[in-house]
C-alpha positions in Angstrom: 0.0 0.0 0.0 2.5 2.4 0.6 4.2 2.1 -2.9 1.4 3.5 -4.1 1.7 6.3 -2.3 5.0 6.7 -3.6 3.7 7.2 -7.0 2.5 10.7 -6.3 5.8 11.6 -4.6 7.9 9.8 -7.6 5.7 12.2 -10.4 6.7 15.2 -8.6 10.3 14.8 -7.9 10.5 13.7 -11.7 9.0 17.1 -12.8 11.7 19.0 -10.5 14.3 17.0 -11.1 13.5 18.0 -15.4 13.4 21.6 -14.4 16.8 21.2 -12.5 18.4 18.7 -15.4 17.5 21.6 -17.8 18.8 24.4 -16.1 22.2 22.4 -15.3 22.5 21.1 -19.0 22.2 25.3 -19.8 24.9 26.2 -17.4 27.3 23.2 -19.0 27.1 23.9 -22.3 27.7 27.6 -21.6 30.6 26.6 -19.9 31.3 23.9 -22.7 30.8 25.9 -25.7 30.3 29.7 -24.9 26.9 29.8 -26.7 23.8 30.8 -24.2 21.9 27.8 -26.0 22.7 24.6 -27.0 22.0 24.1 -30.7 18.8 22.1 -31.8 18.5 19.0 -34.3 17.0 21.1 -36.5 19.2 24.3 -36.8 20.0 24.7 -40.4 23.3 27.0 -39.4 24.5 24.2 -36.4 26.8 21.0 -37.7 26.4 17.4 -37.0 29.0 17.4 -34.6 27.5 20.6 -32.6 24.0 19.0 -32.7 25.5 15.9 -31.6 27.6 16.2 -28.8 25.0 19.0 -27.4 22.5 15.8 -27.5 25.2 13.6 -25.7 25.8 16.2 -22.9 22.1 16.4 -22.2 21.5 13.3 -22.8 23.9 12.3 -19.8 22.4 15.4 -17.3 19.2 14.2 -17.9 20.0 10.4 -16.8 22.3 11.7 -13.9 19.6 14.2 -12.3 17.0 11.8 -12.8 18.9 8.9 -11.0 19.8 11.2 -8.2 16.7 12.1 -7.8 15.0 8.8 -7.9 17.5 7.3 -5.9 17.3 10.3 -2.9 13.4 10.2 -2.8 13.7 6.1 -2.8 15.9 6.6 0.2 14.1 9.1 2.2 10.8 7.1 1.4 12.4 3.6 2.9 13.8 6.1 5.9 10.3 7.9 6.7 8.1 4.3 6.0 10.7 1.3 6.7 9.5 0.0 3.2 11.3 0.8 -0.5 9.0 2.0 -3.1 11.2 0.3 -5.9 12.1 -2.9 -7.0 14.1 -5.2 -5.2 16.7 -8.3 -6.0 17.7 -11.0 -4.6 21.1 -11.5 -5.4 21.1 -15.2 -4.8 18.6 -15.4 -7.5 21.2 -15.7 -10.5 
């Protein structure tokens, strides 16, 4: 029952952890490249290489914020309720 409870929790610390991915991906490519905003696929004036590693680097901010995220909230959930709101393994299951 409580896992379901989670679910709210989960939504909204995905939607904050998008608006804080977004802003940190800004700040790294302004760092990376100079430019105030990262190129966009479609950009006739941007090259393949631009378009591309400006994908990669987002790409990677987006997957380490959202794991950060998911993880923290995961762990304070298990802390506040004694029960994780994700999967779990057995290792011995292999």
């Amino acid at each position: 029952m409580n896992k379901v409870l989670y679910k709210p929790l989960g939504l909204v610390f995905s939607v904050l952890g998008g608006l804080v991915a977004s802003r940190l991906f800004a700040q790294v490519w302004k760092l990376i490249s100079g430019d105030r905003v990262a190129p966009s696929a479609t950009q006739k004036d941007r090259g393949w290489g631009e378009v591309l590693l400006a994908a990669t680097i987002q790409g990677a901010v987006f997957g380490l914020v959202k794991a950060a995220i998911d993880r923290g909230g995961a762990t304070g959930y298990d802390k506040l309720t004694g029960e994780w709101p994700g999967d779990t393994r057995d290792v011995d299951a292999d």
